[in-house]
PASEBA-1860 file (N, C-alpha, C; in nm, 3 decimals):
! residues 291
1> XXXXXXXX> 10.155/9.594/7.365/10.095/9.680/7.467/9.949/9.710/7.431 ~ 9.888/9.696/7.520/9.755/9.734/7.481/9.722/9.870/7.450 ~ 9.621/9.896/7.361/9.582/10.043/7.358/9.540/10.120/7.464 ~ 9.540/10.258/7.498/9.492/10.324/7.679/9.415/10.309/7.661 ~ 9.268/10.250/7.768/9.145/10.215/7.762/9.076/10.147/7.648 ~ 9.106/10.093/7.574/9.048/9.985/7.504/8.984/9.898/7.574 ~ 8.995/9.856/7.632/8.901/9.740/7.708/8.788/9.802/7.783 ~ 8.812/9.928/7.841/8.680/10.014/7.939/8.581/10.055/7.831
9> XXXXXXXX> 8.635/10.104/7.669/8.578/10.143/7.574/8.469/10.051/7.550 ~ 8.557/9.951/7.521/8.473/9.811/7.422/8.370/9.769/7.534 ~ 8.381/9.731/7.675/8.289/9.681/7.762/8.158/9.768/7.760 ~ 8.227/9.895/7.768/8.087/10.035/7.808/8.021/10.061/7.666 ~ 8.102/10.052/7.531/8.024/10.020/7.444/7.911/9.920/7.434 ~ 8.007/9.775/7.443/7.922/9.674/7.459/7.794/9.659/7.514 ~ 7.767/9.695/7.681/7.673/9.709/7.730/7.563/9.801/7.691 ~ 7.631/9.918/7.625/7.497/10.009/7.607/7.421/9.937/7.490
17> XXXXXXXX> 7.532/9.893/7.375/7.430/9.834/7.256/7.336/9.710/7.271 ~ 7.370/9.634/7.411/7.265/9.530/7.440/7.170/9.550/7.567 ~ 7.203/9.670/7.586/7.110/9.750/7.676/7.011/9.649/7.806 ~ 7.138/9.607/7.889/7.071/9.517/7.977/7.118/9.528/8.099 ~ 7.098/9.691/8.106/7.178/9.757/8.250/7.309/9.812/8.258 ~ 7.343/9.835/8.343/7.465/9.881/8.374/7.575/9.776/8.425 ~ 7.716/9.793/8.368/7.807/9.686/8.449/7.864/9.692/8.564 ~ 7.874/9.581/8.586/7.901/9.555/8.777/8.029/9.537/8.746
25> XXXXXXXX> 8.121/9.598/8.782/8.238/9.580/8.856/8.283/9.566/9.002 ~ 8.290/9.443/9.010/8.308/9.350/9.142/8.447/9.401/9.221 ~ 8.445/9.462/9.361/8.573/9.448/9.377/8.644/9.329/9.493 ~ 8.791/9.295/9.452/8.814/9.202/9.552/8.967/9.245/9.618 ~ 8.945/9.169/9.729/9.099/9.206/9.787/9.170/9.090/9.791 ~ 9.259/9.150/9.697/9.363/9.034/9.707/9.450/8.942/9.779 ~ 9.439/8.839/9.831/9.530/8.778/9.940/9.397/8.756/10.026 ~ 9.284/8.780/10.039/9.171/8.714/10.129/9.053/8.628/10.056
33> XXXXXXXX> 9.022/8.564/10.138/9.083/8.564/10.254/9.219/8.437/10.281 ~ 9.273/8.416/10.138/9.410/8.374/10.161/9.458/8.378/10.014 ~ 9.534/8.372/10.002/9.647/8.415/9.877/9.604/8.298/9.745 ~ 9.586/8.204/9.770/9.517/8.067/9.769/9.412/8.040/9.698 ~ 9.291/8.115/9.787/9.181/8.117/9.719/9.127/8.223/9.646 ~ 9.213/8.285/9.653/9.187/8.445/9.535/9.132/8.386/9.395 ~ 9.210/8.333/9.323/9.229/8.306/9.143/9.087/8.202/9.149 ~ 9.047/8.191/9.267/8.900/8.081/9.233/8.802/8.180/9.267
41> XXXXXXXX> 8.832/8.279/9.366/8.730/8.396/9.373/8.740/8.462/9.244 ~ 8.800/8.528/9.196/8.796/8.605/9.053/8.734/8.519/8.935 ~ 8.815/8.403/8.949/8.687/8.323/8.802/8.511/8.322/8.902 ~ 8.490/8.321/9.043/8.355/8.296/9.068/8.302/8.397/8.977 ~ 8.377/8.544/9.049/8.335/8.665/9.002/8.274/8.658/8.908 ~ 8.363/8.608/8.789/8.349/8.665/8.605/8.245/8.586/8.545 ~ 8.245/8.461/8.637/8.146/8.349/8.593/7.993/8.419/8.638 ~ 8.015/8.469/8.747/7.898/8.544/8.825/7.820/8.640/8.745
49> XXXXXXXX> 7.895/8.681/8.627/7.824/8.798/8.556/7.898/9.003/8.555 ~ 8.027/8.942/8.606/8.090/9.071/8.624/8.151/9.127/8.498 ~ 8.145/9.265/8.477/8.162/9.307/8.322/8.324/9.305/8.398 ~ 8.378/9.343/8.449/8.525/9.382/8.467/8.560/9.336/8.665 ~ 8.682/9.357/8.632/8.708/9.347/8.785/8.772/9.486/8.836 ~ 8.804/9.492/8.989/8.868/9.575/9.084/8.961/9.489/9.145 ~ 9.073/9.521/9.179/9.169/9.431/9.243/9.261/9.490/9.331 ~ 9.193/9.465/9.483/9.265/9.566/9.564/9.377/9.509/9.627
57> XXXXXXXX> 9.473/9.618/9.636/9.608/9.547/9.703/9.645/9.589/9.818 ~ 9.694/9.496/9.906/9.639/9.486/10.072/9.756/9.573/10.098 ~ 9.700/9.634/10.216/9.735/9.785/10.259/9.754/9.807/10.401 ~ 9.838/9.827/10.466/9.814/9.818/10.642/9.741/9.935/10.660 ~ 9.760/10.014/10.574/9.671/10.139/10.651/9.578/10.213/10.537 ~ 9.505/10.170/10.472/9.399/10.179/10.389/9.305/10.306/10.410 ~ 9.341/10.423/10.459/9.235/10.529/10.521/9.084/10.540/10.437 ~ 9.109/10.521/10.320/8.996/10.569/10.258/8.890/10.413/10.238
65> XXXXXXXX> 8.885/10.298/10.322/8.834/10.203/10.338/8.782/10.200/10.465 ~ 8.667/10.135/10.454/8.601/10.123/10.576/8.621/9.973/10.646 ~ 8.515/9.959/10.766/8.562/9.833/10.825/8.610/9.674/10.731 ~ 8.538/9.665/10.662/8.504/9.535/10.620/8.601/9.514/10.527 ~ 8.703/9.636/10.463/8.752/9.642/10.381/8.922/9.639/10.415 ~ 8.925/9.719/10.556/9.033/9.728/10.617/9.082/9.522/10.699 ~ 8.981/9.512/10.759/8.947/9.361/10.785/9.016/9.279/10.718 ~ 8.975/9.263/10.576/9.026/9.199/10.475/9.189/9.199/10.456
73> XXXXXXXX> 9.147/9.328/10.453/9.331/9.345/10.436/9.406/9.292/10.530 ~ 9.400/9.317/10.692/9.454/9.301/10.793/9.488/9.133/10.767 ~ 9.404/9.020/10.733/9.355/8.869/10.719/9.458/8.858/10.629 ~ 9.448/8.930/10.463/9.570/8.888/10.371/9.705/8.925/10.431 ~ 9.729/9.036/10.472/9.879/9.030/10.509/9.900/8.937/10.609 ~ 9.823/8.904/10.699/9.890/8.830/10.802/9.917/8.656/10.736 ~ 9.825/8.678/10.567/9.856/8.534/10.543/9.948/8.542/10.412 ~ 10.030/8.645/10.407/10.172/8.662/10.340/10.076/8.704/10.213
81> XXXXXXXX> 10.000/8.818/10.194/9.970/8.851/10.050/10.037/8.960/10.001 ~ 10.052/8.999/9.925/10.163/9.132/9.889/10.112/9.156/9.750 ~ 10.159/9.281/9.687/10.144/9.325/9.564/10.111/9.240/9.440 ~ 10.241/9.120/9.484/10.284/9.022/9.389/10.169/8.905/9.398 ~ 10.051/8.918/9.486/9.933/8.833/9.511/9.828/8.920/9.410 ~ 9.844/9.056/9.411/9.694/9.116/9.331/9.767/9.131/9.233 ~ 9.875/9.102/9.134/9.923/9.072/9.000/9.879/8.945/8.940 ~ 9.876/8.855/9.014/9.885/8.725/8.990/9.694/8.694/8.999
89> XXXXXXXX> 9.628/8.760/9.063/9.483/8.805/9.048/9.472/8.842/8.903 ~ 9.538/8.943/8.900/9.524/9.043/8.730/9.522/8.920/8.655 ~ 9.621/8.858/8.638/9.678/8.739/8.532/9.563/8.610/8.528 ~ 9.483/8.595/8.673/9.385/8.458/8.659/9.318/8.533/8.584 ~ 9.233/8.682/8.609/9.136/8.770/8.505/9.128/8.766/8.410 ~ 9.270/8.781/8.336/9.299/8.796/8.246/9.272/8.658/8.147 ~ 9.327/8.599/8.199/9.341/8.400/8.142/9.112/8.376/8.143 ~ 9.122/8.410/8.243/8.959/8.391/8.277/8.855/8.449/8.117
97> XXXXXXXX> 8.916/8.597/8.128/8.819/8.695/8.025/8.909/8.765/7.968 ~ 8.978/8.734/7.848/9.049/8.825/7.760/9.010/8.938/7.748 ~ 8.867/8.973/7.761/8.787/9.096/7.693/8.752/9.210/7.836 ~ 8.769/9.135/7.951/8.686/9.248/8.062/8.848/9.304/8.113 ~ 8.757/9.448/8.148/8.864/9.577/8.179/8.894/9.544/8.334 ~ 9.035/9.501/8.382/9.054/9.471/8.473/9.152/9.599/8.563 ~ 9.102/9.659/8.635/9.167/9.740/8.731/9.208/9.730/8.873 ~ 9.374/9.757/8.921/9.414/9.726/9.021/9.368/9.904/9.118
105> XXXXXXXX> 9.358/9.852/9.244/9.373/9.972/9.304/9.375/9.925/9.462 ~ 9.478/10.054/9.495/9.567/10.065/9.623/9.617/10.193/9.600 ~ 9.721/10.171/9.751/9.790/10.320/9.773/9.910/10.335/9.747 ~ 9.985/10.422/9.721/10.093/10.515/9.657/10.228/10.423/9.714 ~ 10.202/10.436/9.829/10.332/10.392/9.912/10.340/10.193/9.877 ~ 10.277/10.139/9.900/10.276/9.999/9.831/10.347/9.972/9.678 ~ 10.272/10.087/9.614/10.309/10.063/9.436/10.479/10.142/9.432 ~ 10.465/10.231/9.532/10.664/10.268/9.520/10.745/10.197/9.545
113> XXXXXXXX> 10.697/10.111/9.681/10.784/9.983/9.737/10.818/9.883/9.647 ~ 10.673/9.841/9.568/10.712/9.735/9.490/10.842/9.767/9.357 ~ 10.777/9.886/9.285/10.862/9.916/9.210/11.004/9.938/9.225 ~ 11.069/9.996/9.357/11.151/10.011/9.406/11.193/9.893/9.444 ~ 11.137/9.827/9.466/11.214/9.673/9.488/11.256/9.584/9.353 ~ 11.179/9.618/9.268/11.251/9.547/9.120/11.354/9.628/9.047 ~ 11.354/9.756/9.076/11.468/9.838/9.035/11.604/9.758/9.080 ~ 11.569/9.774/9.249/11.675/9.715/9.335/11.790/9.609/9.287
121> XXXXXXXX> 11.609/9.485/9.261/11.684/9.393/9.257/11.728/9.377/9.092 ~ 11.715/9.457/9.008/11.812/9.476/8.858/11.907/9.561/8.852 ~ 11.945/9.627/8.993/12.041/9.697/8.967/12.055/9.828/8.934 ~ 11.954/9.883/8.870/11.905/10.007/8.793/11.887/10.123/8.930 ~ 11.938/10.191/8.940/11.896/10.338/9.024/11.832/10.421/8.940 ~ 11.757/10.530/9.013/11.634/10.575/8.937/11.602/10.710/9.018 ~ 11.493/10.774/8.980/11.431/10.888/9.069/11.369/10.793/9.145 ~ 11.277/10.856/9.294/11.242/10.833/9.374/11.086/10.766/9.357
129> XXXXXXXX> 11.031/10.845/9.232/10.890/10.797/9.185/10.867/10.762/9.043 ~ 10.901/10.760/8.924/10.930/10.783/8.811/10.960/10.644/8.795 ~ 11.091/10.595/8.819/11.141/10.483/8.759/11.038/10.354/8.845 ~ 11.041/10.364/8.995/10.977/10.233/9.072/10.850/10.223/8.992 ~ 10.772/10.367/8.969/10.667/10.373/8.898/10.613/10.293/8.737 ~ 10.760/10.301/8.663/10.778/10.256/8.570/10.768/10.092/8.543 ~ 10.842/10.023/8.665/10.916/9.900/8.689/10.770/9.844/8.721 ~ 10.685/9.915/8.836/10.513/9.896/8.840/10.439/9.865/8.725
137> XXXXXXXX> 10.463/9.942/8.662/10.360/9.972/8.506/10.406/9.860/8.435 ~ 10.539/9.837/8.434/10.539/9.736/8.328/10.506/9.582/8.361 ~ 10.504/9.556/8.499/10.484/9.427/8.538/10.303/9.427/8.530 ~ 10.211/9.553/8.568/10.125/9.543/8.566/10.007/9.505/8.390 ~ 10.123/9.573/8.300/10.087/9.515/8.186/10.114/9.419/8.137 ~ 10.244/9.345/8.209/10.257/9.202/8.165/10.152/9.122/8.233 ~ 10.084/9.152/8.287/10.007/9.039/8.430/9.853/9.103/8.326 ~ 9.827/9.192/8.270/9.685/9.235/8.188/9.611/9.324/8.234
145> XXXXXXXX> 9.654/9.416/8.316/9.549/9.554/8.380/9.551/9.636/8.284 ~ 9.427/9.676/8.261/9.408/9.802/8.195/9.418/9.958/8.284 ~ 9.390/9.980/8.438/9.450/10.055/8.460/9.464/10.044/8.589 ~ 9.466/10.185/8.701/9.502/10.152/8.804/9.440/10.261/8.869 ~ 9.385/10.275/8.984/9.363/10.334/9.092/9.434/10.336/9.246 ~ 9.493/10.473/9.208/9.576/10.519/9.322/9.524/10.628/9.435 ~ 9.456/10.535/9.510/9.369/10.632/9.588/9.428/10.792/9.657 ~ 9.523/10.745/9.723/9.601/10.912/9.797/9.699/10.986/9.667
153> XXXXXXXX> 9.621/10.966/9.555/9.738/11.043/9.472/9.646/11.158/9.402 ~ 9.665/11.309/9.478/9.553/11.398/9.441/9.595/11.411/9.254 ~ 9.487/11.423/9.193/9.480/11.445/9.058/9.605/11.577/9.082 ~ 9.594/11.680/9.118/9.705/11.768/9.065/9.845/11.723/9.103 ~ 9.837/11.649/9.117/10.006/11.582/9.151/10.024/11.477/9.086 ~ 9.924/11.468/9.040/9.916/11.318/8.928/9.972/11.314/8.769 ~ 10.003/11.401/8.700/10.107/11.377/8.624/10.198/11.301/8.562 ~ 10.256/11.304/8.625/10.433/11.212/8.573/10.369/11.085/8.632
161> XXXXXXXX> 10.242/11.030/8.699/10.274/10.872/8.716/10.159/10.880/8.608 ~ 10.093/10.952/8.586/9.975/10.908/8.479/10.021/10.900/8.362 ~ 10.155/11.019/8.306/10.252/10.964/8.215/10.277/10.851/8.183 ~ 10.416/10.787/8.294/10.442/10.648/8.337/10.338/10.525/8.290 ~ 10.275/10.561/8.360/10.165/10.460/8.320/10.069/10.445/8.215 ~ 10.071/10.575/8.161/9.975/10.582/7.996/10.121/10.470/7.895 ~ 10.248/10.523/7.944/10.335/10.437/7.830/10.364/10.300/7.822 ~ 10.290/10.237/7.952/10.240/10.102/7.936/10.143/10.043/7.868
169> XXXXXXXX> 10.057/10.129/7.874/9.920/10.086/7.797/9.797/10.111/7.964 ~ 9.853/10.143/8.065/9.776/10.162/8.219/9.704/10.316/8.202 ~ 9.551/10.339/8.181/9.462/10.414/8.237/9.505/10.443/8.400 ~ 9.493/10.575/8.403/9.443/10.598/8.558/9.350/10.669/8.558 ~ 9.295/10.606/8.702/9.128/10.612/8.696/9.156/10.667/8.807 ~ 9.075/10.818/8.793/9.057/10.914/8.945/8.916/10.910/8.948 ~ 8.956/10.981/9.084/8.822/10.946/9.189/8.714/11.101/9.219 ~ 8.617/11.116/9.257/8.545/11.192/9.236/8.433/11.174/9.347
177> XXXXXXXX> 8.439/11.284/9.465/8.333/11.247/9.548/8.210/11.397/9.569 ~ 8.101/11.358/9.628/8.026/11.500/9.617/8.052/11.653/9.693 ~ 8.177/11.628/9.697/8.301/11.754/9.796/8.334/11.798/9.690 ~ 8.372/11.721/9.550/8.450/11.797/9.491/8.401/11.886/9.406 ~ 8.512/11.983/9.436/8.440/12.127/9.367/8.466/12.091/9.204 ~ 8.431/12.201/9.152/8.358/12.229/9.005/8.551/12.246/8.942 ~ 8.651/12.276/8.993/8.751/12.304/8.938/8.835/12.128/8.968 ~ 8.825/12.079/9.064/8.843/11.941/9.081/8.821/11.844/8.992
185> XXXXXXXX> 8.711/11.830/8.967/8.637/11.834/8.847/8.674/11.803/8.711 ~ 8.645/11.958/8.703/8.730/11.995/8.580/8.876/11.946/8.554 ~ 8.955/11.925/8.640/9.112/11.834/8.638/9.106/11.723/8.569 ~ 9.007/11.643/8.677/8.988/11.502/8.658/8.922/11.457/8.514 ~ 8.858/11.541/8.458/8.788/11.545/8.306/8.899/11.533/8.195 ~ 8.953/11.622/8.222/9.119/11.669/8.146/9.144/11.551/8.112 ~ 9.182/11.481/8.222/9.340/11.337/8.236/9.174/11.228/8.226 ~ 9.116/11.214/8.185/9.022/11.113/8.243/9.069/10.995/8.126
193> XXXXXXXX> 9.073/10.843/8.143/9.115/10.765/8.046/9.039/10.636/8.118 ~ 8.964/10.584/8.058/8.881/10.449/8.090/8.733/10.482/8.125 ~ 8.753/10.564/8.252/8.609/10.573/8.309/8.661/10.643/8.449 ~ 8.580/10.748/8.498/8.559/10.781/8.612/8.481/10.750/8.726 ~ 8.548/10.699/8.878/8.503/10.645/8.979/8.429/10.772/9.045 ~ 8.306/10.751/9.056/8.201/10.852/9.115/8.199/10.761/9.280 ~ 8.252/10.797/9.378/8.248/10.830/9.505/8.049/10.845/9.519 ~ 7.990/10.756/9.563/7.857/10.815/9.606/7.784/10.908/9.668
201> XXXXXXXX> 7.914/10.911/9.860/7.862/10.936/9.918/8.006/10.994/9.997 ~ 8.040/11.065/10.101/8.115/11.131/10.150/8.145/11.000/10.295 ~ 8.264/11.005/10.297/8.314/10.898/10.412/8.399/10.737/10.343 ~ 8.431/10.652/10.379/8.479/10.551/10.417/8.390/10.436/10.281 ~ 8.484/10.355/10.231/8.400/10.237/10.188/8.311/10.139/10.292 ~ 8.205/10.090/10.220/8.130/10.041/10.334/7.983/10.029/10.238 ~ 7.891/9.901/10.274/7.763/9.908/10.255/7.675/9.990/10.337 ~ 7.576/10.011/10.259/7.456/10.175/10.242/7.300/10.046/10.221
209> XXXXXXXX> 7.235/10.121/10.325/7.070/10.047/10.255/7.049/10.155/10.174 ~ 7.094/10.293/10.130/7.002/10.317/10.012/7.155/10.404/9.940 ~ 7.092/10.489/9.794/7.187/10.522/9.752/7.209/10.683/9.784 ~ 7.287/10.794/9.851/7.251/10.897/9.868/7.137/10.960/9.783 ~ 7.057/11.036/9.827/6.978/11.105/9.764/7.039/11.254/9.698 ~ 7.140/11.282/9.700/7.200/11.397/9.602/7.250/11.336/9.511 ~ 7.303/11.192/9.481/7.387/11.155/9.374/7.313/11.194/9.227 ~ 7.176/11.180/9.183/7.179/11.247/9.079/7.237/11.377/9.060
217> XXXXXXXX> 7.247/11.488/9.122/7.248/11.604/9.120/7.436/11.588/9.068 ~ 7.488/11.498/9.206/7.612/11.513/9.142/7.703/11.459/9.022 ~ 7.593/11.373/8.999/7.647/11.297/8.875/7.594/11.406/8.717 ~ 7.477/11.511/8.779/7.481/11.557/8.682/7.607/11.686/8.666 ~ 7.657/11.722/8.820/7.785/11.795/8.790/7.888/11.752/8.706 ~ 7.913/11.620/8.697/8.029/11.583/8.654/7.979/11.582/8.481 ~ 7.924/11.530/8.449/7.844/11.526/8.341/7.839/11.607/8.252 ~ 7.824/11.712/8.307/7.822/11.861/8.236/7.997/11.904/8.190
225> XXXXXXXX> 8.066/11.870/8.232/8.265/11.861/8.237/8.269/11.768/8.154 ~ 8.226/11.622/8.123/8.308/11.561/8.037/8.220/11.430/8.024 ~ 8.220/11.333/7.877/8.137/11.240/7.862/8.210/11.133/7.838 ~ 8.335/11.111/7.937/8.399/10.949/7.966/8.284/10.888/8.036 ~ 8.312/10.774/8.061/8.168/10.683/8.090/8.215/10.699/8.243 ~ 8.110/10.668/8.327/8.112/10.746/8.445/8.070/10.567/8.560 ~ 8.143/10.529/8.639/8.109/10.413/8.758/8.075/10.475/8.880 ~ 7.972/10.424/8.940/7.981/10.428/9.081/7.979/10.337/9.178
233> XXXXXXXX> 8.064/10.333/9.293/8.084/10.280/9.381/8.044/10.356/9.533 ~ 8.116/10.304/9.626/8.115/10.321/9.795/7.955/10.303/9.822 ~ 7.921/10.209/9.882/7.778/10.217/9.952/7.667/10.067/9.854 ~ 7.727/10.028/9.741/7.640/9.961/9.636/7.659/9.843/9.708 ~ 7.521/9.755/9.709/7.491/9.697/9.776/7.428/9.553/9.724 ~ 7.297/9.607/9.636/7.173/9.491/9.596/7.145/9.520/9.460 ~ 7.062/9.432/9.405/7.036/9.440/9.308/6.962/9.605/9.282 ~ 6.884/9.638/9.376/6.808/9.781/9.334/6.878/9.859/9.345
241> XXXXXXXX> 7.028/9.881/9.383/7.150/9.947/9.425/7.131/9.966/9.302 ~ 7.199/9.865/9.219/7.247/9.828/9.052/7.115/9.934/9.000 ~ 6.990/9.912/8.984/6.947/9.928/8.903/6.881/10.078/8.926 ~ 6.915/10.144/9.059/6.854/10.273/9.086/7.008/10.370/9.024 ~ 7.088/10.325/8.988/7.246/10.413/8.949/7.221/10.374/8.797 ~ 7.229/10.249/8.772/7.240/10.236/8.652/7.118/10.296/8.558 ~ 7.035/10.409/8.590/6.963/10.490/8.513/7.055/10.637/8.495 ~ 7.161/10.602/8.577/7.240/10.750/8.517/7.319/10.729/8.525
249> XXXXXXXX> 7.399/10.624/8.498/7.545/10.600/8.501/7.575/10.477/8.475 ~ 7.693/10.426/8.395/7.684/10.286/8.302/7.759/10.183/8.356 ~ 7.792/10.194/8.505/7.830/10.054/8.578/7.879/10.088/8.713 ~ 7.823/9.989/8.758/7.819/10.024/8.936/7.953/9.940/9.009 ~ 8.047/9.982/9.097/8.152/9.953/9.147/8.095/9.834/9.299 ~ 8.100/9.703/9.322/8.036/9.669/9.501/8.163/9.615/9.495 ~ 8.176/9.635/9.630/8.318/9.628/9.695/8.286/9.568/9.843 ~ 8.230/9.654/9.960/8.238/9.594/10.100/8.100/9.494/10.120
257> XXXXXXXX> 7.985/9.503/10.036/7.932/9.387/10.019/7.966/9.231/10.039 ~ 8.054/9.244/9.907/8.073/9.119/9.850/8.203/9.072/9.967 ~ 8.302/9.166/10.011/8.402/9.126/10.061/8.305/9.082/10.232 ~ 8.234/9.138/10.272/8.147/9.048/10.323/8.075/8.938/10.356 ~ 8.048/8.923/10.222/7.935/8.783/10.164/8.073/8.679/10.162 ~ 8.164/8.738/10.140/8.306/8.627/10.140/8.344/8.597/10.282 ~ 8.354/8.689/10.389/8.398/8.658/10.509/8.315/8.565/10.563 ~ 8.169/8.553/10.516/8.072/8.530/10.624/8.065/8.366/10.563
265> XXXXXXXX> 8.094/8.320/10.445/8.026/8.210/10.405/8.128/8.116/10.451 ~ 8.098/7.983/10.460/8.200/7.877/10.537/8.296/7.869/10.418 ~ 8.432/7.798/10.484/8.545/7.802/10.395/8.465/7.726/10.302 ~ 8.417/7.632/10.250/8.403/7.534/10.172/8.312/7.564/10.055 ~ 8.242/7.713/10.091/8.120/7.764/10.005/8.207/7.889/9.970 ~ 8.296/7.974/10.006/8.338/8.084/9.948/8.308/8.132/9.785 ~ 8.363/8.025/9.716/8.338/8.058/9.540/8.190/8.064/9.525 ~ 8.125/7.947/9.607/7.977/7.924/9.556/7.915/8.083/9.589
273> XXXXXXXX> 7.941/8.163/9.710/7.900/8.243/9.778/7.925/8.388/9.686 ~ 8.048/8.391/9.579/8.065/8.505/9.525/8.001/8.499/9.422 ~ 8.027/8.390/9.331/7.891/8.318/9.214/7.728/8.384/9.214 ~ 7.716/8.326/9.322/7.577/8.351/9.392/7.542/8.514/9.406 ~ 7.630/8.583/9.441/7.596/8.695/9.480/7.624/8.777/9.373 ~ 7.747/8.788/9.245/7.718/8.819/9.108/7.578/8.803/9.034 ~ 7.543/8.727/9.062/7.426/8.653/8.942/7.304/8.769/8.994 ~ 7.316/8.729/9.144/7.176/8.839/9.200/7.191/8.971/9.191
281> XXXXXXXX> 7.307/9.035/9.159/7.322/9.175/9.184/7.339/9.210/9.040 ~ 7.373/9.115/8.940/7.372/9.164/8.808/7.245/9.104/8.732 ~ 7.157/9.069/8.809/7.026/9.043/8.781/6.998/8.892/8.719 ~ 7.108/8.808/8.663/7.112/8.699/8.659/7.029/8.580/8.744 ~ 7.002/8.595/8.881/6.922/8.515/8.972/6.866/8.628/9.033 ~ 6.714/8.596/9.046/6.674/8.653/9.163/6.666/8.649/9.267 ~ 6.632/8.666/9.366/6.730/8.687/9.514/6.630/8.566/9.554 ~ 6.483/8.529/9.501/6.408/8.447/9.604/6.511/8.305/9.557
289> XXX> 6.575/8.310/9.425/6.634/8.160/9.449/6.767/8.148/9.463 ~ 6.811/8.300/9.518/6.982/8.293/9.548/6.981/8.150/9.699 ~ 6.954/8.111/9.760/6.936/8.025/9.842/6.985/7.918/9.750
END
């Protein structure tokens, strides 16, 4: 079993001692845009320059995602992707980069189903959240996640699965947006294990031409509560995205970007297209010769 956050440690170490920005954690949805070409998108990714991955698991009703993200999802399920598609993601990651911190994230009701379905099918009856939870955790550490993001699961109810899942060797990584109050906060500091997802901006995933203009302020709220290494996502976009966050915070989350730059490029360029767009956003190519 792996150690809890060892891998978020060693990466966020890593980067600060070669001091060449902040890390990009790429996110992708699993099963788009087919089940198929996922495990060639994730090596584009890692090849692209990504310190870690995100690995989202397709969701019919995704509330806290915006268009481009919900889209995606709608495309993988209709082309048979399921839980057992963003495991099998974890596992190319894994095979890909022994060393980068790979995190799954989705919603509550998906990760009960699944678990509840391997209970099922071993026979084992269980509590209602606890055991499916369990049966989750352990497949997710056989497949190589270091942790997991469970978007509708408020930190004070979070407990017994953050349990569950610390006895796998699974971080859970809560979320943090500029709503949340100073006692919210303070929760999420408590239980914090890997790194905390800083929310940019209030609303929906989705690309932003700029980065809110309060996020320093709120990144210095959180800051002041607790010194786990701190990501931001919702809105990250471009390379100056990357490099206007990464002066106060040690790795930036792009998500509806890239799942973008994937819809839009012809089937035949997809990998070339995520490649391409790693390299420029983690400063690797500059954009005049991303062409």
């Amino acid at each position: 079993m792996t150690e809890l956050g060892r891998r978020y440690r060693e990466a966020f170490d890593a980067s600060e001692a070669q001091g060449d920005g902040p890390l990009v954690f790429p996110f992708l949805a699993a099963g788009f845009p087919s089940p198929e070409e996922t495990p060639d998108l994730v090596r584009a990714a890692l090849r692209g320059g990504a310190g870690g991955l995100e690995i989202g698991v397709p969701f019919s009703d995704p509330l806290a995602d915006g268009p481009a993200h919900q889209r995606a999802y709608t495309v993988a399920l209709a082309a048979g992707a399921a839980l057992e598609t963003a495991l099998e993601a974890v596992r190319c990651a894994r095979e890909a980069a022994p060393d980068a911190p790979i995190t799954l994230m989705g919603y509550l009701n998906p990760f009960l189903s699944f678990g509840a379905s391997i209970r099922s099918a071993i026979g084992t009856p269980g509590d209602a959240v606890g055991q499916p939870l369990d049966a989750l955790a352990q497949r997710m550490a056989e497949a190589g996640a270091d942790g997991v993001i469970v978007v509708d699961l408020p930190v004070d109810e979070s407990d017994a699965a953050r349990e569950v899942f610390a006895r796998h060797g699974i971080s859970m990584i809560y979320l943090l947006a500029p709503t949340s109050t100073e006692e919210r906060i303070a929760a999420v500091a408590e239980r914090a294990s890997g790194f905390i997802y800083l929310v940019s901006l209030t609303g929906v995933t989705g690309a932003r031409e700029q980065v809110a203009a309060d996020f320093e302020a709120f990144v210095g709220r959180v800051r002041a509560l607790t010194d786990a290494p701190l990501a931001v996502g919702f809105g990250i976009s471009r390379r100056e995205h990357v490099e206007e966050v990464g002066r106060l915070v040690p790795a930036a989350i792009i998500g509806s970007a890239l799942t973008t730059a994937i819809a839009s490029a012809p089937s035949d360029g997809r990998v070339a297209a995520v490649e391409r767009y790693l390299e420029v956003v983690t400063g690797r190519r500059s954009e005049e010769t991303s062409e």
